[in-house]
C-alpha positions in Angstrom: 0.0 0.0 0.0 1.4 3.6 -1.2 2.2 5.7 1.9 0.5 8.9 1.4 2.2 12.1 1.7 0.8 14.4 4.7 -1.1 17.4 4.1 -0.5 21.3 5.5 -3.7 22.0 7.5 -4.7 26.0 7.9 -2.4 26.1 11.2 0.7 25.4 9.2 -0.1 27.5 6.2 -0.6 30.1 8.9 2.4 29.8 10.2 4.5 29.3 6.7 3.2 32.9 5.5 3.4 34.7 9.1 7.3 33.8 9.3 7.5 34.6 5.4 6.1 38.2 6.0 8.6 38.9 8.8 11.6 37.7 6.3 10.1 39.9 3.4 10.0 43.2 6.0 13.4 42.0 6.7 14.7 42.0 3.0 13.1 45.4 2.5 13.9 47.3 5.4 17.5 46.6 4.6 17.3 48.9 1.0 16.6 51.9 3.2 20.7 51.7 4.5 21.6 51.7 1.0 19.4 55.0 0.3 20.6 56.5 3.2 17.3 58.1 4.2 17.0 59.5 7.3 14.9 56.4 9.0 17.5 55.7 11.8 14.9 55.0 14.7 12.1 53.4 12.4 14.8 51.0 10.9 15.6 49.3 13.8 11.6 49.6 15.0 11.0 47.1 12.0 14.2 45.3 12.4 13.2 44.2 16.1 9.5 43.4 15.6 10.5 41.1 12.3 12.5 39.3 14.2 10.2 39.2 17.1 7.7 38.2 14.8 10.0 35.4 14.0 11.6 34.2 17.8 7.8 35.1 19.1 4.9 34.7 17.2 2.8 34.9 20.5 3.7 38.3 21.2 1.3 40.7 19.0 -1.8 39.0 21.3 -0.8 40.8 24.5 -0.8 44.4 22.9 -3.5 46.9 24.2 -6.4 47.1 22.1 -5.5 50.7 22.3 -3.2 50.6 20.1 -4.8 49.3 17.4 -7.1 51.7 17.6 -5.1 54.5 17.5 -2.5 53.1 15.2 -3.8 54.6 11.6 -4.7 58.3 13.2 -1.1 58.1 14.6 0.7 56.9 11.5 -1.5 59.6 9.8 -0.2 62.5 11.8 3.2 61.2 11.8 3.1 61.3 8.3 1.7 64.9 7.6 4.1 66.3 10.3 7.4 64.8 8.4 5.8 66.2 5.1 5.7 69.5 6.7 8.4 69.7 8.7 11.1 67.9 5.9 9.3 69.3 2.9 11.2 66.3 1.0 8.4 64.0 -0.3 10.3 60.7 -1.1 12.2 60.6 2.6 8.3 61.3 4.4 7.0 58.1 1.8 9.6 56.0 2.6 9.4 56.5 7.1 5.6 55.9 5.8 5.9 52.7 4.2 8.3 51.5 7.1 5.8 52.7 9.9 3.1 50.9 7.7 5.0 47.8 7.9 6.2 48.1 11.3 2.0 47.4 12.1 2.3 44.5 9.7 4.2 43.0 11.6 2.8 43.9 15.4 -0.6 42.6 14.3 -2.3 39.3 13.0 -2.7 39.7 9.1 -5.8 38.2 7.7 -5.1 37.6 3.6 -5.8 41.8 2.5 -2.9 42.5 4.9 0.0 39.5 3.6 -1.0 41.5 0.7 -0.1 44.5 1.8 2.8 43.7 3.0 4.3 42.6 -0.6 3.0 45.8 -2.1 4.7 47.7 1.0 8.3 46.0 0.4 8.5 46.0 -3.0 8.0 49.8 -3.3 11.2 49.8 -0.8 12.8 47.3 -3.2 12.0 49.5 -6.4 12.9 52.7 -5.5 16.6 51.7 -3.8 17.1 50.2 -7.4 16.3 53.3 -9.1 18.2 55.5 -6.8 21.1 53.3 -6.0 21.4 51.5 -9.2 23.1 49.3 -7.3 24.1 45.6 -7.5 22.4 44.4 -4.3 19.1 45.3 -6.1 19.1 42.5 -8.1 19.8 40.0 -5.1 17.4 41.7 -3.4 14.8 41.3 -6.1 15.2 38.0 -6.7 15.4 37.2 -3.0 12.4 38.9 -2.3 10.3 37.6 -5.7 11.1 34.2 -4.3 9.8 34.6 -0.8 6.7 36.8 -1.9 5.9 33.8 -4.4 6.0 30.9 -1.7 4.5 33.2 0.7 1.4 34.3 -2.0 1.0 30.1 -2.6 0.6 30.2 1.2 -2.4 32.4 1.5 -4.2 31.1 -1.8 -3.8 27.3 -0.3 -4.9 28.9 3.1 -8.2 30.2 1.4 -8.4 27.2 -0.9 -11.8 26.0 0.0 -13.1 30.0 -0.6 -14.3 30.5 3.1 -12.0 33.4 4.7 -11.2 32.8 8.6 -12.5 34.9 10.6 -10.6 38.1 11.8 -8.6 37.7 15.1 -9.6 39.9 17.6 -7.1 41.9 19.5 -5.4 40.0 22.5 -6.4 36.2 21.0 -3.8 34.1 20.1 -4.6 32.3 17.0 -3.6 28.2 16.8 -0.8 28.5 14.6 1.0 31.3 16.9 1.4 28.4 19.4 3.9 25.9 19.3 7.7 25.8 18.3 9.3 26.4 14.8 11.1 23.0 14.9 7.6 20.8 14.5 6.3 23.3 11.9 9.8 22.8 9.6 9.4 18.8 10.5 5.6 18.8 8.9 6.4 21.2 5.9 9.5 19.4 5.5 7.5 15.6 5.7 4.8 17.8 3.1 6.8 19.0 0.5 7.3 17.1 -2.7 10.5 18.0 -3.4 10.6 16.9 -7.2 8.1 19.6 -7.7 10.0 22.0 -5.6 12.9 21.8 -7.5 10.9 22.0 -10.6 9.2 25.1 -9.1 13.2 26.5 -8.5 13.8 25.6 -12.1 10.7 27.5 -13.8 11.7 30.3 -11.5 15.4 30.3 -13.0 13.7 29.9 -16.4 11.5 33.2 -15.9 14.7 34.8 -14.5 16.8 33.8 -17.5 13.9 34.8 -20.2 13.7 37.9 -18.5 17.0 39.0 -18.5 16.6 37.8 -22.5 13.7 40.2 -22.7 15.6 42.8 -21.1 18.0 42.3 -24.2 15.0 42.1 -27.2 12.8 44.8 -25.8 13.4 48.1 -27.7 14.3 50.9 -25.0 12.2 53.6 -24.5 13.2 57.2 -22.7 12.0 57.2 -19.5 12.9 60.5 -18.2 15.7 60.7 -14.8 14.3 57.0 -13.9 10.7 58.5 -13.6 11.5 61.6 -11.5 11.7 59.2 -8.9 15.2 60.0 -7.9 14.4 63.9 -8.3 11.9 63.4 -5.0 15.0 63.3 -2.8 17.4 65.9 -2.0 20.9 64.6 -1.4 24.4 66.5 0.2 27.8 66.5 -1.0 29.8 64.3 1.6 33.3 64.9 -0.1 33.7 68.5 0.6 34.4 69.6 -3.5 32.1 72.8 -3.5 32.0 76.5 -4.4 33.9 77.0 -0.8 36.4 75.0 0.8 38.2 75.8 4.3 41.4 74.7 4.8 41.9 70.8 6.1 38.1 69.6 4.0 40.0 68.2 1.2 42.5 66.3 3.6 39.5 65.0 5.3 38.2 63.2 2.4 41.9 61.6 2.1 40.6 59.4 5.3 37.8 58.1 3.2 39.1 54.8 1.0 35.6 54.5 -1.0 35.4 54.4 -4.6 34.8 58.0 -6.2 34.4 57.3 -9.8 36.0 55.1 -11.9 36.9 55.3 -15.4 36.8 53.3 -18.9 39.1 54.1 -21.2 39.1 52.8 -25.2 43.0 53.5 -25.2 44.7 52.6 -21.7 47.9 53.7 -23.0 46.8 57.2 -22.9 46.1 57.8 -19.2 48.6 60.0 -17.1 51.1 58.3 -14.9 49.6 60.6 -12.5 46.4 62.0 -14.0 45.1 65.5 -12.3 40.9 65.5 -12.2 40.2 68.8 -12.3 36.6 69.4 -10.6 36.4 72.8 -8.1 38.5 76.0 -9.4 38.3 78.6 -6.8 39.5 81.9 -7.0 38.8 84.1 -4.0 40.8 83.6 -1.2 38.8 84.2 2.4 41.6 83.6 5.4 40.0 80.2 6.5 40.7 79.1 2.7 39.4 79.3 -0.7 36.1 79.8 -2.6 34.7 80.7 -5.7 34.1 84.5 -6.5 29.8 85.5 -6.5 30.7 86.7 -10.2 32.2 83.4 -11.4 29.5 81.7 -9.4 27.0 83.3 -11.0 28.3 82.7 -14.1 28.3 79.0 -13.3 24.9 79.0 -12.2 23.4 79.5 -15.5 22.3 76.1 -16.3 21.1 75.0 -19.6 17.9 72.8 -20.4 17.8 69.4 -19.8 20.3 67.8 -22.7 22.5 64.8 -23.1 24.9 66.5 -24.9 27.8 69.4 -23.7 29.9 70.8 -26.7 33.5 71.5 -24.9 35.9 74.3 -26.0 38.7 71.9 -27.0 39.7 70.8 -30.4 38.4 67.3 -32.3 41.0 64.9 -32.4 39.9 61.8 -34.5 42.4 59.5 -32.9 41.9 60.5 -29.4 40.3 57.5 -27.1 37.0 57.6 -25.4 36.7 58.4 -21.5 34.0 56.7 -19.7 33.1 57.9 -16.5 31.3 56.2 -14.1 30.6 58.9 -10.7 29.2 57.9 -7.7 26.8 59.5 -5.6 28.1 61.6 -2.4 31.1 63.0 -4.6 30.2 66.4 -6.1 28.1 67.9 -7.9 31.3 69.1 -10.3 32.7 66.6 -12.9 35.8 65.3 -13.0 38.0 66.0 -16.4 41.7 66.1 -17.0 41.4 69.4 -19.0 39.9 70.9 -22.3 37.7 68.4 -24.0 35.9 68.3 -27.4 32.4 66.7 -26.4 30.9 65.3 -23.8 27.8 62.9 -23.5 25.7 61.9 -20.1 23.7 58.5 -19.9 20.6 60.3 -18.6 19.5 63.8 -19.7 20.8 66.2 -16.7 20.7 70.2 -16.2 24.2 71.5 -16.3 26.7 74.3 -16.8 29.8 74.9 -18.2 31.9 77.6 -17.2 34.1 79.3 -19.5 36.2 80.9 -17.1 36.9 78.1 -14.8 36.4 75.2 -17.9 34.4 73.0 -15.4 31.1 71.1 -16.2 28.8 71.4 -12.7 25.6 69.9 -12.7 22.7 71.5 -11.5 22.7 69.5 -7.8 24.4 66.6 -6.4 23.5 63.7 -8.5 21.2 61.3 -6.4 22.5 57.7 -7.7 25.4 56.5 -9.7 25.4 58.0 -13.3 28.2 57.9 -15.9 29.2 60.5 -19.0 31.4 60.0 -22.1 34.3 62.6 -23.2 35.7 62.8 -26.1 38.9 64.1 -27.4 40.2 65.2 -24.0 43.5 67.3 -23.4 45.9 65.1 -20.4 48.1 67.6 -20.4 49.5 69.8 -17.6 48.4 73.0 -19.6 45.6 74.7 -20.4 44.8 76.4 -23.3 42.4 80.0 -22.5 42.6 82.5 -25.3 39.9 84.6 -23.8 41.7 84.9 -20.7 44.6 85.8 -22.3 43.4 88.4 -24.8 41.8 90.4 -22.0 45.2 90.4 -20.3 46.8 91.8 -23.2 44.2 94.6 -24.2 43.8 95.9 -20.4 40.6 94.6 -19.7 39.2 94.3 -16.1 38.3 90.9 -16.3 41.8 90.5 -17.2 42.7 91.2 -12.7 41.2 88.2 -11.9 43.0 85.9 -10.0 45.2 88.0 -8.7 43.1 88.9 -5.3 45.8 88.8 -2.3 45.4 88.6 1.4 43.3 91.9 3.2 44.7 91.6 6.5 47.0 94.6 7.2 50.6 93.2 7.2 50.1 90.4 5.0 51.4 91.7 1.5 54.4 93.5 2.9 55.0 90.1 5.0 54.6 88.2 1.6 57.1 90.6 -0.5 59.7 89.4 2.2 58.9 86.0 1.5 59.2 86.1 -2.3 62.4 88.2 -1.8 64.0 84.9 -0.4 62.9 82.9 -3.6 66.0 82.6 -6.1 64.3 84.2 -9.1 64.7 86.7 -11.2 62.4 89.3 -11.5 61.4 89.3 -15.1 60.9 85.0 -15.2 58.5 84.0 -16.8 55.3 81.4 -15.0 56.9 78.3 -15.7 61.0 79.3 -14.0 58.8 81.5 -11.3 56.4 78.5 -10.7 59.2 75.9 -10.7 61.4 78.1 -8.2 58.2 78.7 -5.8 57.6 74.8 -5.6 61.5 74.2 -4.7 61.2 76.9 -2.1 57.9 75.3 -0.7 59.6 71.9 -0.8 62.4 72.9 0.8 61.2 75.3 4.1 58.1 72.6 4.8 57.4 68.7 5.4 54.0 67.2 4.0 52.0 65.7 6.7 47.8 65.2 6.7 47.4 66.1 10.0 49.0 69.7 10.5 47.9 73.2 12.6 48.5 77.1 11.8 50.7 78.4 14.4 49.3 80.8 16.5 49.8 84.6 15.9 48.9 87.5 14.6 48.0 88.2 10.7 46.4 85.8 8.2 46.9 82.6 8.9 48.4 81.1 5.2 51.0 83.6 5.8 51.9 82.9 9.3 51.8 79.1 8.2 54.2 80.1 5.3 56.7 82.3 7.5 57.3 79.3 9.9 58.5 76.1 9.2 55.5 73.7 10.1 54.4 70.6 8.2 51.6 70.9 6.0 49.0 69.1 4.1 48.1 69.8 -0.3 45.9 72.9 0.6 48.6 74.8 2.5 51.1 74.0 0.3 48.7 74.7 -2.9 47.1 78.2 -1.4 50.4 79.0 -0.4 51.4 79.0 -4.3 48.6 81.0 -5.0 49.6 83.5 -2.7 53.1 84.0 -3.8 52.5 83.9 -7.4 49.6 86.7 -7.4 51.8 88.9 -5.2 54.8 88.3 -8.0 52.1 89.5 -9.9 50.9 85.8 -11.9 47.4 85.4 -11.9 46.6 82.1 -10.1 44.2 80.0 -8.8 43.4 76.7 -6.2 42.1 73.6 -8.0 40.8 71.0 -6.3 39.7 67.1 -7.4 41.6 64.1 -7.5 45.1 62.7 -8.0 46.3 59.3 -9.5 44.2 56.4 -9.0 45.1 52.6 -9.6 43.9 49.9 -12.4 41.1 47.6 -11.5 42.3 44.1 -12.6 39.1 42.7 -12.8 37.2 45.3 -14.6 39.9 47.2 -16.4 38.6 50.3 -15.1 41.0 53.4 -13.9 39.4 53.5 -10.2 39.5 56.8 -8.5 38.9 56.9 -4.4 38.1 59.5 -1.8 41.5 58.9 -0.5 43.2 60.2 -3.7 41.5 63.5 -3.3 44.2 66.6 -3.5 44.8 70.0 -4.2 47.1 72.1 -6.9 47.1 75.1 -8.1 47.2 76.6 -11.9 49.4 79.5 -12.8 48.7 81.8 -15.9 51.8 82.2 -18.9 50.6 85.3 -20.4 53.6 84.4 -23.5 51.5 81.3 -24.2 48.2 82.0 -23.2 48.1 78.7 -20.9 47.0 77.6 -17.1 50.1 75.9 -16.2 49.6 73.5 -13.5 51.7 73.3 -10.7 51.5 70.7 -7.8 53.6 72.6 -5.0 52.8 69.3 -2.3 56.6 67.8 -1.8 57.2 64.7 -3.6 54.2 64.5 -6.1 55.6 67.0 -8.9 59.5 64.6 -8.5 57.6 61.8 -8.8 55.4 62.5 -11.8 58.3 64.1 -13.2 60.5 60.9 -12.8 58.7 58.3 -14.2 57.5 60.4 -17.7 61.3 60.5 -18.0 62.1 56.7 -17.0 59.6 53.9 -18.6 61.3 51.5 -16.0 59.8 54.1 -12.8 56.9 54.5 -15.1 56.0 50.6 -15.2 57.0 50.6 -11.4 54.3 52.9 -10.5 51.9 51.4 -12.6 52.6 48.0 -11.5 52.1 49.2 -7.8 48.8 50.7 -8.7 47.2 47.7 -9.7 44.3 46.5 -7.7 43.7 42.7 -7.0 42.2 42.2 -4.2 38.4 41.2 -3.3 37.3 44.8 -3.1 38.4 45.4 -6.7 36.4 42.3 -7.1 33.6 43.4 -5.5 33.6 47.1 -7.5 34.3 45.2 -10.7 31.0 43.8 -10.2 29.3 47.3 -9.4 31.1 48.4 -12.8 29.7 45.5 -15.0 26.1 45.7 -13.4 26.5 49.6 -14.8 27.8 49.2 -17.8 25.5 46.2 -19.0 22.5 46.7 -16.7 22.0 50.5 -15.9 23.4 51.8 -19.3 21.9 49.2 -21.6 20.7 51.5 -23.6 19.2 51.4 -27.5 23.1 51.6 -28.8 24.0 49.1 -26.7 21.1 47.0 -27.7 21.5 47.2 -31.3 25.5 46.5 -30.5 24.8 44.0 -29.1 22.0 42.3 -31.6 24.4 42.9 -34.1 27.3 41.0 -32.3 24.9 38.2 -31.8 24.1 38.1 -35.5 27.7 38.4 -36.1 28.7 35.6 -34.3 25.8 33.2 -35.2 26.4 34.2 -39.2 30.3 33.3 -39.4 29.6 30.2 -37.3 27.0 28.9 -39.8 30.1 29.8 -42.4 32.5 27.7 -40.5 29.8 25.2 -40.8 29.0 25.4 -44.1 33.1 25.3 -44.6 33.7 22.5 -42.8 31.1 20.8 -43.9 32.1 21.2 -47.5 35.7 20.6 -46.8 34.6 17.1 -45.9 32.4 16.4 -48.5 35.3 16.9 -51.1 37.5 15.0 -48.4 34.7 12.0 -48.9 34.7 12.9 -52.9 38.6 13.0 -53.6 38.8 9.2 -51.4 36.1 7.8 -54.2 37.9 9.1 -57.1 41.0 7.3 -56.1 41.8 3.8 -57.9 40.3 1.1 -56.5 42.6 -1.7 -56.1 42.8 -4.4 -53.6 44.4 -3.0 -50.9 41.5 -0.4 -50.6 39.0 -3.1 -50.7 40.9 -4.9 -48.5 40.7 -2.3 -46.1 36.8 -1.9 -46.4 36.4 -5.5 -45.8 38.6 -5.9 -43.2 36.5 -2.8 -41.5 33.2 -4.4 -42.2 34.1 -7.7 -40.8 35.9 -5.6 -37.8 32.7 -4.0 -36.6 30.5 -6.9 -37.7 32.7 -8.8 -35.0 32.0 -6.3 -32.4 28.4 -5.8 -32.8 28.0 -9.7 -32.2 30.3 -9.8 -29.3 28.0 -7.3 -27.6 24.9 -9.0 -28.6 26.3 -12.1 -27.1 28.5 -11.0 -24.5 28.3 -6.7 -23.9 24.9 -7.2 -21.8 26.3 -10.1 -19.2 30.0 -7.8 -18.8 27.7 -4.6 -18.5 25.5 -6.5 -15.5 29.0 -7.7 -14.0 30.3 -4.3 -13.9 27.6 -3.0 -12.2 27.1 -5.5 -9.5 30.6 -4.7 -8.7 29.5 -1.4 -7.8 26.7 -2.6 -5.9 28.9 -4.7 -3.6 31.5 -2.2 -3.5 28.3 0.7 -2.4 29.2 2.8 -5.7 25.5 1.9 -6.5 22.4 1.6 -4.8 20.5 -0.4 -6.8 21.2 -3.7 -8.8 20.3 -3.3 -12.3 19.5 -7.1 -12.8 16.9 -7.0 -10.2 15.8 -3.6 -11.6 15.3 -4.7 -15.3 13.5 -7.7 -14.1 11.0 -5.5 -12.0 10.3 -3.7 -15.1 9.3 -7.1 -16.9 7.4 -8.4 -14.2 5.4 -4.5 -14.1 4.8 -5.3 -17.6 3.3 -8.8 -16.9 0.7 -7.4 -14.2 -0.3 -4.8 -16.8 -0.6 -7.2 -20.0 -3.7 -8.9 -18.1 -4.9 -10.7 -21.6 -1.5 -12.3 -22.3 -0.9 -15.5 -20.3 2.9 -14.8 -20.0 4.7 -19.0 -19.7 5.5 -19.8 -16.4 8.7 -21.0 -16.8 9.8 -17.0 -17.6 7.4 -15.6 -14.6 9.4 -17.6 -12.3 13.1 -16.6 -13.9 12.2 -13.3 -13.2 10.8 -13.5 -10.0 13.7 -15.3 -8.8 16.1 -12.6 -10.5 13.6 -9.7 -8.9 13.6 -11.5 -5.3 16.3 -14.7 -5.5 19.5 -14.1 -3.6 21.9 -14.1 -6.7 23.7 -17.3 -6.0 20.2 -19.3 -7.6 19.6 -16.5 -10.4 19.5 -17.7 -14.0 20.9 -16.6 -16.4 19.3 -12.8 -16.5 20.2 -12.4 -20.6 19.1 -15.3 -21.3 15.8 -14.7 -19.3 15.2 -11.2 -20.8 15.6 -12.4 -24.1 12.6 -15.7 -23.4 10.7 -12.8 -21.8 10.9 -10.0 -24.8 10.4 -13.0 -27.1 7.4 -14.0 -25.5 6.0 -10.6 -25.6 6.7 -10.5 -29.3 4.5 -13.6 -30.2 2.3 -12.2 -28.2 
């Protein structure tokens, strides 16, 4: 008699979907860390009760009634308050939806409330994947498709015979809240059929893999800054790169080891040894540091419409590679470029500026998610070309005194001639000797440290800073330059951004990190009309210098700046889910149809070729002269596999039985394939009721099927008298 399998009752279902609704809060409330809303006390909240939920489904039964009825006006309030007070819609939605499933999971759900629940979680899921575009989203989707799945079969067996249970009333403890996890898992476990779980698992891998196929065939479509969706949040800079910098921000950043952007480059060849990522040029200089003048700041602000495409001031160079920059969120607002550049195209359609003073690209606020932008024909080198700039020097213009603003406090300019009378110069060099000489003499009367102080005094403090002898970090050394070179009467200026970076093994990106931030400075060559940049910070300028001169210091530092490790793994992975997922655009649709058209075309060619390569192989062997050693070759064949098909008719079945009893005895094999075939002939005799099968074969097999071996028959012998016997049949 066939052991029936045991059935889930309403108790267990109950219990099934309550502990899957606690895992799906789980999986959702987690998103919110990646979004970095401010939700730190309604995060944990929901953290606790899920897993309270989970450790104690008894608990929700000894809350007041009270609350329960107060719950909605409360959450209600709650709500209109954050509105009002944050005035930042998508932050008040998303404490909403987490103090919405916070009484999920504090109350007894009837089937509208599992329902709910799912709705509530997935928003959180699909919202951290448009703003984060991360690569978690996708695990966290799948996780969380999965669970809602098993947990929606749940309810709709639960409901099967169409009769809803009744509500629970506040303080009852319903059936399946009582008892322990371990005889719930022992009676799903003992339930489930796992043949048609694991086909379940495999038509959920299927839909998985024909959706990701989908995602390849479906034309795109322009849905606008991911449906506004990431436009409903207001983010912050965290880096410190803004219109106004005081002196130790940029150092701070140094202390940070995250990725900032990293880069793609068609031509590897062509990047830097030490690459300079111009973002912030400020001009103004305040006493506490540097920031950018209210007339170049207005000129800044003048954004243009919402466009994918920036025309740059530089010059088309058709041989030039293509820069691919991928930026993530929290850096700036500014973009980083190595100088002039010829074009330049964004992913996504974004509000931006370019400033023709400065030649930065700001967009209009700090980019909410990860985004990435395309430059082409970009100048990597250490000068910069500005023929405006330098035609209002030469004809007297106003504009022309920029950059040249010097310290206000009384003392500090007579104090600073005494300073550049000690630099070994001459007094009609030119920006490149001057800047050279001020670098030595910076090099040479301070050490570089990160963590450094003004010392005390009176006067501004860049100068008292430059009179002593103290250690100091980039943005001394760098406003110190400035300084000295406007007072020698060079108009200059503070740049700030990044320095270097390393290769990404994995990837093959250039990655850039908040620990490679720095600050320069750029001096102006009125003979050339050029920004000359000059990196005053002891050791960088040598170093750079040294290994353009010497490809052995060259392939040193690159080889030292190669990242292996499983955090270039893991950003690799962030990069490809980018640039195949996030930026799969139409281009890169059609690229890649037509590389899969590509490839199945020529291998239908090599088919066709090798396939008619051995035709007139087969064709050139019959036109040959047949004598008698070619048809004593074909007979010797003949008869050679003639032999071998009657061995194995005679022989092949009895040596393949063998073998495999020998790994029955030896435990490679469970079961014994004689005994197995002849179960399958005596199955065949119980169902061939009109056919009086001889007896003399019904009792061969049963001894093979239940006969220790030492008394079996011959089993090829028997299969053969039974499949003959069928046959007459």
């Amino acid at each position: 008699m066939v052991k029936r399998r045991p059935q889930l009752n309403p108790e267990d279902l109950g219990r099934l979907r309550w502990g899957l609704g606690a895992i799906l809060a789980l999986l959702s409330v987690v998103t919110v860390f990646f979004m970095e809303i401010d939700a730190w006390l309604m995060m944990p909240a929901v953290t606790l009760a899920a897993l309270a939920a989970i450790v104690w489904p008894t608990w929700p039964a000894r809350l007041p009634a009270l609350i329960h009825r107060l719950a909605f006006p409360g959450i209600l309030l709650a709500f209109v308050a954050d509105l009002t007070l944050s005035r930042d819609y998508l932050p008040a939605l998303i404490r909403l939806d987490l103090m919405l499933i916070f009484y999920r999971l504090i109350t007894y759900r009837q089937r509208r409330d599992d329902l709910q629940l799912v709705v509530l979680g997935l928003f959180l899921i699909i919202v951290a994947g448009v703003i984060t575009v991360s690569l978690s989203f996708a695990v966290q989707l799948i996780a969380f498709t999965g669970c809602a799945l098993v947990m929606l079969l749940a309810v709709t067996l639960e409901h099967a015979d169409g009769l809803s249970p009744q509500p629970i009333a506040p303080g009852v403890t319903p059936a399946w809240a009582r008892g322990d996890w371990r005889s719930y898992f022992g009676k799903w476990r003992a339930a489930t059929d796992w043949r048609l779980a694991a086909l379940g698992i495999a038509g959920f891998a299927a839909m998985v893999v024909i959706s990701g196929l989908l995602f390849l065939a479906i034309p795109r479509f322009e849905l606008q800054n991911s449906l506004f969706i990431d436009r409903l949040i207001s983010r912050t800079t965290r880096t410190g790169f803004s219109e106004n910098i005081r002196f130790g921000e940029v150092t701070e950043i140094t202390q940070d080891n995250g990725l900032a952007f990293s880069v793609d480059v068609s031509d590897p060849s062509t990047m830097p040894v030490a690459p300079y990522w111009r973002m912030v040029v400020l001009d103004e200089y305040t006493g506490e540091g540097f920031k950018m003048s209210d007339e170049l700041r207005r000129d800044l602000n003048g954004y243009r419409p919402l466009s994918r495409q920036l025309q740059g001031r530089g010059k088309p160079n058709p041989g030039s590679p293509t820069w691919t920059v991928y930026m993530e969120t929290g850096v700036s607002r500014f973009l980083p470029l190595l100088g002039n550049f010829y074009s330049m195209r964004f992913t996504e359609p974004q509000t931006f500026s370019l400033s023709e003073e400065l030649r930065v690209v700001a967009l209009q606020r700090d980019p909410p998610k990860m985004f990435a932008f395309e430059v082409w024909s970009m100048d990597t080198s250490a000068e910069l070309l500005d023929a405006s700039f330098a035609l209002q020097r030469r004809n007297g213009d106003a504009r022309g005194g920029r950059f040249l603003g010097r310290p206000e406090t009384p003392g500090a300019q007579s104090r600073l001639r005494r300073l550049l009378n000690q630099i070994p110069v001459s007094a009609d060099a030119d920006a490149a000797t001057f800047g050279q000489a001020v670098v030595n003499f910076l090099g040479g009367r301070h050490a570089y440290a990160l963590s450094s102080a003004i010392p005390g005094g009176d006067g501004d403090p860049l100068v008292r800073w430059l009179e002593s002898e103290t250690p100091g970090h980039c943005e001394f050394f760098a406003g110190a330059f400035v300084l000295l070179a406007r007072d020698a009467g060079f108009p200059a200026r503070l740049v700030t951004g990044f320095r270097g970076g390393s290769w990404n093994d994995f990837s093959g990106s250039f990655a850039v990190r908040n620990a490679n931030a720095h600050a320069w400075c750029e001096i102006f060559d009125d003979a050339s009309g050029k920004w000359l940049r000059f990196d005053p910070t002891p050791g960088h300028e040598a170093l750079t210098a040294a290994a353009e001169q010497d490809p052995e210091t060259a392939a040193a530092l690159a080889a030292s700046r190669r990242d292996r490790d499983w955090r270039a793994w893991m950003e690799s992975l962030r990069v490809f889910w980018y640039r195949r997922i996030v930026d799969f655009d139409l281009d890169t649709q059609e690229q890649i149809l037509s590389s899969t058209k590509r490839f199945f075309t020529e291998a239908r060619d090599l088919t066709v070729k090798w396939a008619d390569a051995r035709a007139e192989a087969v064709r050139d062997w019959l036109r040959r002269p047949w004598d008698v050693r070619r048809w004593g070759l074909i007979g010797g064949t003949v008869f050679g596999l003639a032999a071998l098909v009657w061995l194995w008719r005679q022989h092949g079945q009895r040596w393949w039985y063998r073998l495999n009893r020998a790994s029955v005895r030896r435990g490679r094999r469970r079961v014994d394939p004689v005994r197995q075939q002849a179960s399958r002939w005596l199955n065949k005799a119980r169902r061939r009721a009109d056919f009086a099968w001889p007896e003399p074969v019904l009792a061969d097999l049963q001894r093979l099927r239940y006969g220790a071996p030492d008394s079996w028959p011959d089993p090829v012998r028997v299969f053969r008298a039974a499949r003959q016997a069928l046959r007459s049949a």
